[in-house]
N, C-alpha and C positions, 0 to 999 in steps of 0.2 A: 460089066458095068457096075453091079450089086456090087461084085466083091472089090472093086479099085474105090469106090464109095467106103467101102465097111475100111479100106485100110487109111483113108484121108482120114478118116473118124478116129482109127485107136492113135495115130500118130499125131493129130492134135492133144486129144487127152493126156497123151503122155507130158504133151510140151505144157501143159497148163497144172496139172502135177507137179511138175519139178517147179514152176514159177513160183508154186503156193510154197514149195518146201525153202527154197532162198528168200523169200520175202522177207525184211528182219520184222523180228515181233512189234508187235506193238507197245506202247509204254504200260508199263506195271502199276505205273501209281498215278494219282487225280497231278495233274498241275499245283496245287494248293501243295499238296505234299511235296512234292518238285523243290517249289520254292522253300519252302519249311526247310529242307533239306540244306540249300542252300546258303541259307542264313545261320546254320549250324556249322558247317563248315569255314565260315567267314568269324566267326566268335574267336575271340582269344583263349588260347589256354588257360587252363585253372592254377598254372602252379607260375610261382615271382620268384626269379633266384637274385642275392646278393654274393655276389662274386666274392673270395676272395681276397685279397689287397684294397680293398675297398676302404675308404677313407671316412671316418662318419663324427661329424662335428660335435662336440660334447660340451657341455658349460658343468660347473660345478656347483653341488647344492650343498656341502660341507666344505671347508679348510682342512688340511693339513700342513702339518709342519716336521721335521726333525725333533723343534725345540717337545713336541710331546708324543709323538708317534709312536705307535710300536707296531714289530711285525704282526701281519693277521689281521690291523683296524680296515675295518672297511671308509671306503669311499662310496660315496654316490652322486651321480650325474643325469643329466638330461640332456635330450639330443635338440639342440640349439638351430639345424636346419633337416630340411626332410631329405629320405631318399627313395630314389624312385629307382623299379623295374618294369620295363616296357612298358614305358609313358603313366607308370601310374604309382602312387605316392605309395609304400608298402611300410617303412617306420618314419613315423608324421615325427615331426618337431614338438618335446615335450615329450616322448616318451623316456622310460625312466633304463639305466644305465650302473650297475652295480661292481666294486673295483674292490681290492685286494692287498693293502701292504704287504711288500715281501719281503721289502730288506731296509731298514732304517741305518746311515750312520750318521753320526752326528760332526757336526765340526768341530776340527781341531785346535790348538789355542795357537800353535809355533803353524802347522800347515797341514793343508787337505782343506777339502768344503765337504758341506753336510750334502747327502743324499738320501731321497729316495725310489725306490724299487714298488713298482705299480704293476698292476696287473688285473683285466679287466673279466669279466667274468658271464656275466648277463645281459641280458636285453629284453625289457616288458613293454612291450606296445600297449597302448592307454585303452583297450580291450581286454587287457591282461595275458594275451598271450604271449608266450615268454621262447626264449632261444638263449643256450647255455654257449658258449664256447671260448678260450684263451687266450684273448688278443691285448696288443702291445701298443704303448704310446708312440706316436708319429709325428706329432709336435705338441710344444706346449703355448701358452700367451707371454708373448713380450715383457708383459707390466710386471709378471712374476720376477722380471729381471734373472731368470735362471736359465739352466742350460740344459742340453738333451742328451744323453747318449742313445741314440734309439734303436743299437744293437742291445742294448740289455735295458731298455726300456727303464732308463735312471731318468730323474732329473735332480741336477745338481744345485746347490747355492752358491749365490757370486760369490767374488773374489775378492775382499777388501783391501787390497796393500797400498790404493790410496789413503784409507783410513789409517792405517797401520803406520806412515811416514808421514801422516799430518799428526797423530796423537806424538811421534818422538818429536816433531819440527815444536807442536804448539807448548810442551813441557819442557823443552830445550830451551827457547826464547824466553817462558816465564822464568827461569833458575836465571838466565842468564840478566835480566833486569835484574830479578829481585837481589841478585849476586854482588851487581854491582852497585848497587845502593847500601849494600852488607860492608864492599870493600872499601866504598868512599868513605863511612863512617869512621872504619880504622885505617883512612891513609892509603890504601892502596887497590886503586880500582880495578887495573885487568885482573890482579889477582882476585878479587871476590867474584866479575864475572865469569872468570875462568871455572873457577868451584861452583858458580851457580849453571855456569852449563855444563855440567857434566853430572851434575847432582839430577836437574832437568831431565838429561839424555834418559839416565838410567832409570828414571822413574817412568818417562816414557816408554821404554823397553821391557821394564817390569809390566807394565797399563796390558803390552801388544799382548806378552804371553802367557797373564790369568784371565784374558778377556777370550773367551770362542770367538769366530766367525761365524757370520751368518750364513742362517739353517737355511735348509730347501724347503719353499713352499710353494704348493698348490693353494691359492686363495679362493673362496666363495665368490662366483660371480666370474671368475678366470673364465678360458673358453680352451680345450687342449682337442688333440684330434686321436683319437680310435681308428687302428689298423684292423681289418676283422684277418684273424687265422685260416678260417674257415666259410666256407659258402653257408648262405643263411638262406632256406626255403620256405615260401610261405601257399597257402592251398587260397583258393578264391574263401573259403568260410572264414580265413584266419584276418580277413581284413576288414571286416564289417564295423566300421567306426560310428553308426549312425545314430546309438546310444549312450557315447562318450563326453563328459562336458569339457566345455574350456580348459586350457591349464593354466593355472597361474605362473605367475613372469618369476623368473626367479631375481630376486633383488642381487644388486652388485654387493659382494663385501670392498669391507673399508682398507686399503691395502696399507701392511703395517709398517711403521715409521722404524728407517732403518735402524742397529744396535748399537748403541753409544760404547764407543771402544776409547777406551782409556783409562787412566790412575786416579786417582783423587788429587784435587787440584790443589792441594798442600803438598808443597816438596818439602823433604827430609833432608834436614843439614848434618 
């Protein structure tokens, strides 16, 4: 009897042994820490990336032109709207934007248009941290009336040959009045008109080809757009704006009144 007792005994103990060794542990930390833990895990990364091909709206705080440009002058811009990385504003609008002439031609008097070759360089967020890198225009402003090539980041100057056929049409007509007021004098009018439009024509066509066409410009106040080359990263320290003042608006330039192409309005008999 003792000894069927003494074996109930060690074969319980053993079963209550093994329960304590599967039991899972208990928790390691307060609740408080639990949650702490939690809300750490729920936080956003500390690092904001700018992609790539990324598109970033510039306004311009200088002019340039062909008409005075040379390779090497800098340009400078500000970023006209913001860009965000995951849901959060990383280069605010007003930050400042630094650019590069690379290649100036000027326009030709008979053909070609004037261009220039740009090239962008920097990026200072208005806390002054700064991001270097080689990117290329992606479009420019309408008003500029110019043109893109945005494989070699040109922009070009229009195209005058309305101008160019209105200065031969308007020197044509005045030879050809004043020609024939010349011819009636002595008696014979188609022939004075005749010499006074030809005299007209040629003066007009002298006018087209010592007059250039109009340069390329970037105007003050324009709005162009920045491809970035390269990814732009920023850490949670690099965005603290909290100490930063307003920026001011940048004023529109006066956009300039096209170039008067033509001869002098005395024709030569």
């Amino acid at each position: 009897m003792f000894k069927r007792l003494g074996l109930i005994s060690l074969v319980w103990g053993a079963v209550f042994t093994l329960s304590a060794q599967e039991a899972p542990a208990g928790p390691s930390s307060t609740p408080a820490q639990q949650q702490s833990g939690l809300k750490q895990r729920q936080q956003p990364g500390g690092t904001y990336r700018v992609e790539a091909g990324t598109h970033v709206l510039l306004s311009m705080i200088n002019s340039v032109s062909t008409k005075q440009a040379v390779v090497g002058d800098r340009i400078y811009l500000q970023t006209a709207f913001p860009v965000l990385s995951a849901n959060r504003i990383v280069i605010p609008q007003g930050s400042w934007v630094t650019g590069t002439i690379t290649e100036v031609k000027r326009p030709g008097r008979v053909a070609g248009k004037g261009a220039l070759q740009v090239r962008f360089d920097s990026l200072t967020l208005p806390n002054g941290v700064t991001r270097d890198f080689r990117s290329d225009l992606g479009a420019i402003d309408p008003r500029d009336n110019g043109t893109l090539n945005r494989e070699q980041s040109k922009v070009g100057g229009p195209g005058d040959k309305k101008g160019d056929v209105g200065t031969v049409i308007g020197t044509t007509t005045a030879g050809t009045v004043i020609g024939s007021g010349v011819g009636a004098a002595a008696g014979n009018v188609a022939r004075g008109a005749g010499i006074g439009a030809g005299a007209g024509a040629a003066a007009g066509l002298l006018g087209v080809l010592f007059t250039r066409g109009p340069d390329a410009t970037l105007n003050k106040g324009s709005t162009v757009e920045m491809v970035l080359d390269r990814p732009i990263v920023f850490e949670q320290g690099d965005l603290d704006f909290s100490n930063v003042p307003p920026a001011a608006p940048i004023s529109e330039g006066r956009t300039p009144a096209p170039p008067q192409r033509g001869w002098p309005t005395r024709i030569p008999y």
